[in-house]
C-alpha positions, 0 to 999 in steps of 0.5 A: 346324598342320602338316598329317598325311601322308596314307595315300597318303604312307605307301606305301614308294614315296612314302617314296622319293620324299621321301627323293629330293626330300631327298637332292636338296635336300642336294646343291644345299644343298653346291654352291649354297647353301641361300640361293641354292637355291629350292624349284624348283631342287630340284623341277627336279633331281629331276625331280619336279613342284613341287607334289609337291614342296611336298605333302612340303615345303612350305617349305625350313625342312621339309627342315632339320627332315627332315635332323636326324630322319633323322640323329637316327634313323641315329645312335641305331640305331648307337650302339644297338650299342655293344658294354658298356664303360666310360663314356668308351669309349661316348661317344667311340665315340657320337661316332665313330659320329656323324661316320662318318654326318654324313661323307656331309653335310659339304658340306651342313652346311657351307652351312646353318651359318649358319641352325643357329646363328643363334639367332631362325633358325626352324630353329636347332639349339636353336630351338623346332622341333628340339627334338623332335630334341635330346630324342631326342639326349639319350634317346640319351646317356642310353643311351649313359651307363646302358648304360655298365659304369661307369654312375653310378647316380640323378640323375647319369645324367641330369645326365652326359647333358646334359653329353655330349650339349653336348660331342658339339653342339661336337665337332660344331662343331669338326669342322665347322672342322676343316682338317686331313686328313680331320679327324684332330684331330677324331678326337684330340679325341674320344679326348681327351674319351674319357680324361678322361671315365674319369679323372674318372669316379671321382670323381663321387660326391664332393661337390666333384664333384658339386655343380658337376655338378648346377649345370651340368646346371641351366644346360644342361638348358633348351637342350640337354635334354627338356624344352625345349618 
């Protein structure tokens, strides 16, 4: 069981310090690799001691699962103050607000992808350890969904979160690869999806619609929504 932090740890002063030996981590993450980066090449660039440094991480998986709580956290306060709009306008903004905050990290995620996505990795995106940090996406697509002008009402609020929540995780990966300047079709991709979210918005209650819908969500919902334990 990982250990509780103690009151000393709470202080805004210690907050700091662990954001620091984090931010630290994720600039030797982009220019040396997270392989290649031990827990004392980061304790030596921040210029604290190890053993202060294994006090808040003591592994270097800690500070993958810190990175995707602090992005959790920064991308439900923004998408928070999405503006009432329809439900294809939220989600595009949802994701814009997401890739202007990941912007800062690009070069750091870049080395860590392939630990995301290896699936036996301890810390892969939809491994056993974040799943605290997919349902706290998903609560927010779910926001971003009911809070919507056009919110489907019941059952498919539910069933549409999981669906976006899947589509932001590929926009993701397709941003990630992204080589044009500054990522410009990830931004066209978004629109895209945007469009089309409002064209079929119409047509969910129709059966034909529908049934399908709640199939998928039946196939997703265990990987990507709250329940995964």
């Amino acid at each position: 069981m990982k250990n509780l932090p103690s009151l000393a740890e709470k202080t805004p002063k210690a907050q700091r310090t662990k954001e620091h030996i984090l931010d630290t981590a994720l600039g030797l993450f982009a220019t040396k690799g997270y392989a290649e980066t031990t827990l004392r090449d980061i304790a030596r660039e921040a210029q604290v001691s190890l053993g202060l440094t294994y006090r808040y991480y003591a592994r270097k998986e800690d500070l993958l699962l810190a990175l995707y709580e602090r992005l959790t956290t920064e991308c439900a306060a923004q998408v928070r103050m999405l503006p009432k709009g329809p439900m294809g306008q939220r989600f595009a903004g949802a994701l814009n607000e997401t890739l202007d905050l990941l912007q800062p990290y690009r070069e750091a995620l870049s080395s860590l992808f392939a630990v995301g996505l290896t699936a036996n990795s301890e810390m892969a995106v939809l491994g056993d350890r974040a799943s605290g940090v997919r349902a706290g996406m998903w609560e927010l697509y779910r926001g971003v969904v009911a809070g919507a002008s056009d919110a489907p009402k019941g059952k498919q609020c539910e069933q549409i979160s999981t669906l976006l929540y899947s589509g932001h995780l590929l926009v993701i990966l397709f941003w990630m690869q992204d080589r044009s300047e500054e990522q410009a079709k990830t931004r066209d991709l978004i629109k895209f999806a945007g469009r089309m979210l409002q064209r079929v918005r119409p047509f969910l209650g129709l059966r034909m619609v529908a049934t399908p819908l709640a199939q998928l969500n039946q196939i997703l919902l265990p990987m990507f929504g709250p329940t995964v334990s």
